[in-house]
KEVONU-294882 format. One record per residue: chain; x, y, z of N, C-alpha, C in turn; residue number from 0. Coordinates in nm, 3 decimals. Example, Ala and Ser with C-alpha at 12.3 -4.5 7.8 and 13.67 -1.06 7.14 Angstrom:
! KEVONU-294882
BAMI  chain      n_X      n_Y      n_Z     ca_X     ca_Y     ca_Z      c_X      c_Y      c_Z  resi
BAMI      A    1.319   -0.569    0.780    1.230   -0.450    0.780    1.320   -0.330    0.780     0
BAMI      A    1.285   -0.225    0.708    1.367   -0.106    0.714    1.290    0.003    0.787     1
//
This chain:
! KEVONU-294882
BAMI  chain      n_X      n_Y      n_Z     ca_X     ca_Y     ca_Z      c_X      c_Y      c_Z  resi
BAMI      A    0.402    1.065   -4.808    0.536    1.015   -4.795    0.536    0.869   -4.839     0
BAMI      A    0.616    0.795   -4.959    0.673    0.697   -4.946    0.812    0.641   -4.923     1
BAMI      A    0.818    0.548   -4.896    0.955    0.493   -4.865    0.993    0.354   -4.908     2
BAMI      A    1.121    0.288   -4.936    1.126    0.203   -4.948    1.263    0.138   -4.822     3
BAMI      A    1.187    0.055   -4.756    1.281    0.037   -4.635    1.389   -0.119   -4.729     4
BAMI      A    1.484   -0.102   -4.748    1.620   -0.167   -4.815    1.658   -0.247   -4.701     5
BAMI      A    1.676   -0.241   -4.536    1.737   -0.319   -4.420    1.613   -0.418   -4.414     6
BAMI      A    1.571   -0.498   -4.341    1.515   -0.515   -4.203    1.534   -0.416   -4.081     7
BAMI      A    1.389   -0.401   -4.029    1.423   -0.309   -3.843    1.427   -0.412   -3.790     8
BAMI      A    1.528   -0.411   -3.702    1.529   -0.558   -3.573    1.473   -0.457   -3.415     9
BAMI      A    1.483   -0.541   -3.369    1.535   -0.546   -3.189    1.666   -0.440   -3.210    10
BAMI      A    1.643   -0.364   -3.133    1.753   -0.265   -3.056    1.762   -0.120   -3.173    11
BAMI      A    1.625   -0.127   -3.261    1.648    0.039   -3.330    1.565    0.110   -3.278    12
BAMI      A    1.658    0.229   -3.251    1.635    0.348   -3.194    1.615    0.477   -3.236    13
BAMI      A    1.560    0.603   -3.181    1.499    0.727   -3.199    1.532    0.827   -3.129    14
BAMI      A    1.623    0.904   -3.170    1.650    1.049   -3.065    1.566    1.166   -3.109    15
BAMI      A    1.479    1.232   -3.076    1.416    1.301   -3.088    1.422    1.416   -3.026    16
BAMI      A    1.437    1.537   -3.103    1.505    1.643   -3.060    1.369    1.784   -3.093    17
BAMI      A    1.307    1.805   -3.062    1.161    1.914   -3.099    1.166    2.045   -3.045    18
BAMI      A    1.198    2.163   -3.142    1.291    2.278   -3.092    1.167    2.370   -3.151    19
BAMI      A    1.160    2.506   -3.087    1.092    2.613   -3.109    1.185    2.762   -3.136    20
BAMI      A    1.120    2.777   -3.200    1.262    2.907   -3.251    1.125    3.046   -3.214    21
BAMI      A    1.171    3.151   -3.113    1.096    3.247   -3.075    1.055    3.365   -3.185    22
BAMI      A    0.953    3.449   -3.112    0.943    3.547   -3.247    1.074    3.641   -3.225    23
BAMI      A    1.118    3.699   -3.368    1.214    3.736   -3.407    1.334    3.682   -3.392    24
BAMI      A    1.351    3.547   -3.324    1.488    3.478   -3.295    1.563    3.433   -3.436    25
BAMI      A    1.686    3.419   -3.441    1.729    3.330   -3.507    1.768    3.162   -3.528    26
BAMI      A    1.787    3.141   -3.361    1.832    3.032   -3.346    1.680    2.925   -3.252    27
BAMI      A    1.663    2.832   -3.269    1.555    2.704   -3.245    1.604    2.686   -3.087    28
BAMI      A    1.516    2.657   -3.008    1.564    2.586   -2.876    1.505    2.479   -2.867    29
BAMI      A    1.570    2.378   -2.783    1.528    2.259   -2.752    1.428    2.253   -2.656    30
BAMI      A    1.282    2.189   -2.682    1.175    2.180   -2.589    1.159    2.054   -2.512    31
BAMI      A    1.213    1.956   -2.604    1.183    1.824   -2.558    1.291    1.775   -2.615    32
BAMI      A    1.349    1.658   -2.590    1.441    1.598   -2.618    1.443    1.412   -2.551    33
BAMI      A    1.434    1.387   -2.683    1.434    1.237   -2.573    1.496    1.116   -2.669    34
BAMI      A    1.574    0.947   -2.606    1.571    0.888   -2.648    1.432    0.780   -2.669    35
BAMI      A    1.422    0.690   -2.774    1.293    0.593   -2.751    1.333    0.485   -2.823    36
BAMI      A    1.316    0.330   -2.799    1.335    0.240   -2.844    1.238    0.185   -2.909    37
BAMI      A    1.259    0.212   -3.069    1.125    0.210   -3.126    1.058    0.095   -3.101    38
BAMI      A    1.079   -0.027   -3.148    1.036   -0.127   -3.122    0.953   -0.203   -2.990    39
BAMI      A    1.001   -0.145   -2.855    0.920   -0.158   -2.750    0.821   -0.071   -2.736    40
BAMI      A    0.862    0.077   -2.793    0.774    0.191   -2.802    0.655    0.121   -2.818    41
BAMI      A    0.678    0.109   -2.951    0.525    0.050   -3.042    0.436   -0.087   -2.975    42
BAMI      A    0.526   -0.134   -2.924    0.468   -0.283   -2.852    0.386   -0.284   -2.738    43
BAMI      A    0.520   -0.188   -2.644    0.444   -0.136   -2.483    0.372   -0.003   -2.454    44
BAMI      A    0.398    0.083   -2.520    0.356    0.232   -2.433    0.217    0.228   -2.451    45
BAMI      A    0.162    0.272   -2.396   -0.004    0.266   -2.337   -0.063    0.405   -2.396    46
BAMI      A    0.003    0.518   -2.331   -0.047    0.654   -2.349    0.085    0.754   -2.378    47
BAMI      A    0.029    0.877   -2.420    0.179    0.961   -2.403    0.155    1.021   -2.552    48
BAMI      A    0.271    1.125   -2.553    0.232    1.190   -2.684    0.299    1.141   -2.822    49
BAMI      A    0.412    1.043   -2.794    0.416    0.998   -2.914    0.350    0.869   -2.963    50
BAMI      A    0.286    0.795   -2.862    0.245    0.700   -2.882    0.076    0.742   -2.893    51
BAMI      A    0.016    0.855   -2.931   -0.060    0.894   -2.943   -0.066    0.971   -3.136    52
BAMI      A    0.075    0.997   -3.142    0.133    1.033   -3.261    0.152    0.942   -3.363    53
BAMI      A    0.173    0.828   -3.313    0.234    0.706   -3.363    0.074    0.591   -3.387    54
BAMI      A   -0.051    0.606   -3.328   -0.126    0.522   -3.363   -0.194    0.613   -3.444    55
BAMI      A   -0.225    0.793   -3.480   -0.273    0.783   -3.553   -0.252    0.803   -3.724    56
BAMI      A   -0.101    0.811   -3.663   -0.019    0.802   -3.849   -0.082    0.666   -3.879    57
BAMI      A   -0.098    0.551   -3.798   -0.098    0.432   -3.856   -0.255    0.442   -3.920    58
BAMI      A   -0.364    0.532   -3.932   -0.489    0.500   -4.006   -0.460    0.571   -4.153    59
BAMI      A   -0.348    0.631   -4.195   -0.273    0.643   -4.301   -0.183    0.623   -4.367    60
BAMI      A   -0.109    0.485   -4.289   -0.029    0.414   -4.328   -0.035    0.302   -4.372    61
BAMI      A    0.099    0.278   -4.393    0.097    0.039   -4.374    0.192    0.087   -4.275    62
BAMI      A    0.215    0.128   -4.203    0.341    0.074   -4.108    0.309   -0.048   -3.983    63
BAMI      A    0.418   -0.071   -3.972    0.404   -0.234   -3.924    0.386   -0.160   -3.784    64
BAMI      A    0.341   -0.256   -3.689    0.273   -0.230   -3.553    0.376   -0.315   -3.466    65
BAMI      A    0.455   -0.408   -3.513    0.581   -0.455   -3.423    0.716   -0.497   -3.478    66
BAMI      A    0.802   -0.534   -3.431    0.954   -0.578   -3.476    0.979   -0.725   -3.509    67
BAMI      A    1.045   -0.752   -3.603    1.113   -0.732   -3.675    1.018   -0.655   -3.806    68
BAMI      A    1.020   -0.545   -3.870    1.010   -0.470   -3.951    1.061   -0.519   -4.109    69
BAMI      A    0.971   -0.593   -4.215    1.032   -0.658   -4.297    1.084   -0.537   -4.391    70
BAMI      A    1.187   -0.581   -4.519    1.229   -0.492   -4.634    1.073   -0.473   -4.731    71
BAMI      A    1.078   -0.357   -4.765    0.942   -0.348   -4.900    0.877   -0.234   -4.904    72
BAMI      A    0.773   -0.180   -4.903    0.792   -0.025   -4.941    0.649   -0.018   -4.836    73
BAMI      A    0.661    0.129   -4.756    0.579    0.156   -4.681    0.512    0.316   -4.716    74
BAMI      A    0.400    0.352   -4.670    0.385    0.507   -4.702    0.260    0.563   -4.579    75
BAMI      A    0.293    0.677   -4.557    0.170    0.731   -4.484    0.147    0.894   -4.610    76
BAMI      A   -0.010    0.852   -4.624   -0.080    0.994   -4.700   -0.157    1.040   -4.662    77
BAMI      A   -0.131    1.175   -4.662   -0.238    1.239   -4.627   -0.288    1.265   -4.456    78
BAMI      A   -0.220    1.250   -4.394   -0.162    1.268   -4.217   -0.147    1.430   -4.197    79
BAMI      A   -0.232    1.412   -4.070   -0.201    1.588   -4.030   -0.274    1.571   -3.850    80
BAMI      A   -0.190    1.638   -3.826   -0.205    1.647   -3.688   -0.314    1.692   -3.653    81
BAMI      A   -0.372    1.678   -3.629   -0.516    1.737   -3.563   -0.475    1.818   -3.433    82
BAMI      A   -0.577    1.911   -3.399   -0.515    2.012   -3.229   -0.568    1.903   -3.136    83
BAMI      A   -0.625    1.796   -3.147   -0.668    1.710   -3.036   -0.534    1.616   -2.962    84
BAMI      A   -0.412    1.616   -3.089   -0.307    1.582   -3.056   -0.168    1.632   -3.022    85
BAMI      A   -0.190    1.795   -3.028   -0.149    1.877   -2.953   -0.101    1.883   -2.840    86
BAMI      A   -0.037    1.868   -2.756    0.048    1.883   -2.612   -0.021    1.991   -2.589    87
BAMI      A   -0.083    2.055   -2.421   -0.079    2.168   -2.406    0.078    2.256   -2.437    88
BAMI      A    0.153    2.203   -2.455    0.313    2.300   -2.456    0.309    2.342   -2.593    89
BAMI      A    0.271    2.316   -2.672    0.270    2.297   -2.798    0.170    2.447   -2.847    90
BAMI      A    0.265    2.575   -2.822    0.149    2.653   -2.840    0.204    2.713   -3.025    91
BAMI      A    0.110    2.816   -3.082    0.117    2.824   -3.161    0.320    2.914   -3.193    92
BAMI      A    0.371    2.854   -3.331    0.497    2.893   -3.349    0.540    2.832   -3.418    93
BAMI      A    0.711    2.844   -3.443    0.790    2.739   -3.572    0.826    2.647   -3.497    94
BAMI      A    0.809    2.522   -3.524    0.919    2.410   -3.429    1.022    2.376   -3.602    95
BAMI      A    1.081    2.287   -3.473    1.191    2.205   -3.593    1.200    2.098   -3.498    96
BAMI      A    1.209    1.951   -3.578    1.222    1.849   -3.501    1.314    1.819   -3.567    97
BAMI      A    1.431    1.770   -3.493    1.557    1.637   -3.541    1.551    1.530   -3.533    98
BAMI      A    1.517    1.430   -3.587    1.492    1.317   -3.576    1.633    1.228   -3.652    99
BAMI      A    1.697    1.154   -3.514    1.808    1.021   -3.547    1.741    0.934   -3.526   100
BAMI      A    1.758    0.809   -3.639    1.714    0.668   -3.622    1.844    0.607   -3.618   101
BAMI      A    1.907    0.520   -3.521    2.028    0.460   -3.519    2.012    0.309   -3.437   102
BAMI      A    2.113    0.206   -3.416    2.116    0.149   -3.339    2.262    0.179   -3.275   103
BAMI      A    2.290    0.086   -3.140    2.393    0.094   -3.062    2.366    0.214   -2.973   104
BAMI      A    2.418    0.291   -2.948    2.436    0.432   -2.837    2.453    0.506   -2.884   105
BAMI      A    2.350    0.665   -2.857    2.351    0.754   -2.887    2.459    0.886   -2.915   106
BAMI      A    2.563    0.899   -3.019    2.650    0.982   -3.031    2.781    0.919   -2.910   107
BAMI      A    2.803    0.796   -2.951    2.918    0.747   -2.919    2.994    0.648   -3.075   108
BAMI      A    3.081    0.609   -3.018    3.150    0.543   -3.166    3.072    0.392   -3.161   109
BAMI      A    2.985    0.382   -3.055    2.914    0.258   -3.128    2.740    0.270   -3.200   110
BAMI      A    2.754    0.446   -3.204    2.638    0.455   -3.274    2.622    0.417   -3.400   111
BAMI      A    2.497    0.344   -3.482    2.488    0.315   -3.647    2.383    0.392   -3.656   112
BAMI      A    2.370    0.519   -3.713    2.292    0.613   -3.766    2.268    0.553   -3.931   113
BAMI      A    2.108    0.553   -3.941    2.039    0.452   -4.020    1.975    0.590   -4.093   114
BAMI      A    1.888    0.702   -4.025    1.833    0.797   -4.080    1.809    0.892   -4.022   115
BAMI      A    1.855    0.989   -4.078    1.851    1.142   -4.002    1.702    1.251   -4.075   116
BAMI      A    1.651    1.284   -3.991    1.536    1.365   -4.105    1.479    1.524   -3.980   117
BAMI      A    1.558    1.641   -4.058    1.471    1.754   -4.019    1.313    1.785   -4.061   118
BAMI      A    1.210    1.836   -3.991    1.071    1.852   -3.987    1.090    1.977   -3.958   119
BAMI      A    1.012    2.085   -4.028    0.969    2.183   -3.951    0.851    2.219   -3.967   120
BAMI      A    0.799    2.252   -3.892    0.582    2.322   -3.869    0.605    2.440   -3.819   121
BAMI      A    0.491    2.464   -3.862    0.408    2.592   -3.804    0.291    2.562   -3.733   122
BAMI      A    0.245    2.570   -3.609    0.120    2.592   -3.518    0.073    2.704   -3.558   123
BAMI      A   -0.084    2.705   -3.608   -0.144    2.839   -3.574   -0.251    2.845   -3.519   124
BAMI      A   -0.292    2.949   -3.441   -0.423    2.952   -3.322   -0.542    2.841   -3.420   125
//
């Protein structure tokens, strides 16, 4: 993946994270986890946990910056793959789909600024 980030990230951008599993033979994804996260403290404070476990080891295949303010210029992670060591026990084999909003202000109100929206989907296998 490359990117070229065009803003500055400041103080106060945010992450709704939405990580859905769709059953065998289902049609429709359910929601497993769902959460807001403030990226910027994320990355600064969280100690342990699964995205902050997610999040340090994209960074040995990235440039991504490790705190905020987030300058403009082009960033990339290659070649990243989850290993089963970073696996959730919940996380059993199946399709997920993750939704991922990057916004500032409040989540799905009129003072939300939705910056980037990006569907993911995987496959787990034994």
């Amino acid at each position: 993946m490359d990117m070229e980030l065009l803003k500055p990230i400041t103080r106060g951008f945010k992450v709704h994270i939405d990580y859905q599993l769709r059953m065998a033979n289902a049609k429709n994804y359910q929601s497993i986890f769902s959460r807001h996260v403030d990226v910027c403290a994320m990355v600064g404070t969280v100690k342990d946990g699964l995205l902050k476990s997610w999040f340090k080891s994209m960074t040995k295949y990235s440039n991504f910056m490790l705190n905020c303010p987030v300058e403009v210029g082009h960033y990339y992670m290659h070649n990243w793959k989850m290993g089963s060591s970073m696996t959730h026990q919940f996380l059993h084999p199946g399709e997920y789909r993750s939704r991922v909003n990057f916004f500032y202000g409040k989540y799905q109100t009129k003072t939300e600024d939705r910056v980037l929206s990006i569907i993911l989907k995987s496959v787990i296998h034994n």
